[in-house]
C-alpha positions in Angstrom: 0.0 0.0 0.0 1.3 3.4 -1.1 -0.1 6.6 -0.4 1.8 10.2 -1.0 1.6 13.4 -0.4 2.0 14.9 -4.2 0.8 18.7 -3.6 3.7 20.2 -2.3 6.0 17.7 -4.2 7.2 21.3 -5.9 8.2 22.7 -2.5 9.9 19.8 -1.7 11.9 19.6 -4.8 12.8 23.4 -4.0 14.0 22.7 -0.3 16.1 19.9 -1.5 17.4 21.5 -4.4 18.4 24.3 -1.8 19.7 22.2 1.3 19.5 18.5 1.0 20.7 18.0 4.8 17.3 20.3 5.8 15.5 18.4 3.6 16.2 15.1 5.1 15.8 16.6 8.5 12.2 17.7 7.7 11.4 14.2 6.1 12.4 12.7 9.2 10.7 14.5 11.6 7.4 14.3 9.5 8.4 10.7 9.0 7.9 9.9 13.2 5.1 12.4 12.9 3.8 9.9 10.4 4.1 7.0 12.5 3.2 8.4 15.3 -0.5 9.3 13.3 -0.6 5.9 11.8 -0.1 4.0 15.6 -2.8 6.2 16.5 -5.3 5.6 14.3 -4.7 2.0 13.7 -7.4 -0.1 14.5 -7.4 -3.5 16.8 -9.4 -6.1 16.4 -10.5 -8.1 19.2 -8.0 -11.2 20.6 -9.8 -14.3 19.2 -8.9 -18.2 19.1 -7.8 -17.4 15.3 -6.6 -13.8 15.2 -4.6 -11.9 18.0 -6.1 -8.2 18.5 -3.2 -5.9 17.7 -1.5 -7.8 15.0 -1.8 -4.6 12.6 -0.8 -1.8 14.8 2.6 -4.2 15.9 3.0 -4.1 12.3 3.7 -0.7 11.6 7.1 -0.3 10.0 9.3 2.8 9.4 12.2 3.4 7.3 13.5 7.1 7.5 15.0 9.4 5.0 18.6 9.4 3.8 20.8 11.1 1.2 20.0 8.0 -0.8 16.3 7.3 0.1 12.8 8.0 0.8 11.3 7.6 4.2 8.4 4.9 4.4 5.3 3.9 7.1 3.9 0.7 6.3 2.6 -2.2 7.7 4.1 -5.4 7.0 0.8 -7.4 7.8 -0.4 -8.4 4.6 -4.4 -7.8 5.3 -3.5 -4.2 5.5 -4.4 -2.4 2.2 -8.1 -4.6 3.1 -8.5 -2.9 6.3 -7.5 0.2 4.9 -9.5 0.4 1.4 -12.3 -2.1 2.1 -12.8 -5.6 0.7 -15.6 -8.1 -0.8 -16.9 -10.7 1.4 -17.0 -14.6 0.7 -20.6 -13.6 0.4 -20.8 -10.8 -1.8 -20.6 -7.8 0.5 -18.5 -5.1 0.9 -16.5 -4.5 4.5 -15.8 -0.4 4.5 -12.0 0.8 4.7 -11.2 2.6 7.9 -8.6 4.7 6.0 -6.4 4.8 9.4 -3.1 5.3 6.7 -4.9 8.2 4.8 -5.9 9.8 7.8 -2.7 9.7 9.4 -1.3 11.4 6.3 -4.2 13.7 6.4 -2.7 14.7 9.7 0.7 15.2 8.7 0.6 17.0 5.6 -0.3 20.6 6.8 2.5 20.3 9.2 5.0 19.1 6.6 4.0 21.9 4.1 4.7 24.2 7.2 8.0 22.9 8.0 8.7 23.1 4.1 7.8 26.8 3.6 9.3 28.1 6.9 12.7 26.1 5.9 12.7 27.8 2.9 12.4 31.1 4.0 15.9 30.7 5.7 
């Protein structure tokens, strides 16, 4: 599952075009920001003989910006992106998303835009 945040992928390219090294230090602190969001709004399930409640917010996994990379939240459980978007039933019906990853994004992104504009005023 990828979601990302293209609106202010021009002021981005302008900051690191400027200073890579406050670049990267933006993208990580939106990165634990991000995270942080995500854990948050994860949902869990109740503990049952088959499933343990939980599973998907243990899941959460962060790799943070370098020179060489991007940063990245995900979850490495693979029912995610069905929990997150929705899914068909053995039956025919639809379960709704609970959008937990978009919202945490959501979140994020007027702060990142902030931290963006105010490190380019420097």
């Amino acid at each position: 599952m990828k979601l990302e945040i293209y609106d202010i992928e021009k002021l981005a390219k302008k900051l690191e075009s400027k200073s890579k090294p406050d670049f990267i230090t933006i993208c990580r602190k939106n990165t634990v920001l991000l995270k942080k969001a995500a854990s948050k709004n994860t949902p869990v399930g109740k503990s049952t003989k088959e499933h343990v409640g939980g599973s998907l917010k243990q899941s959460i996994r962060v790799e943070y910006p370098t020179e060489n990379s991007d940063g990245v939240v995900g979850y490495i459980m693979e029912y995610a992106p069905h929990v997150e978007f929705g899914h068909r039933t053995v039956n025919g019906g639809f379960v709704k998303g609970q959008h937990f990853l978009g919202t945490a994004v959501e979140e994020v992104r007027p702060i990142f835009y902030a931290d963006l504009k105010e490190a380019l005023k420097k």
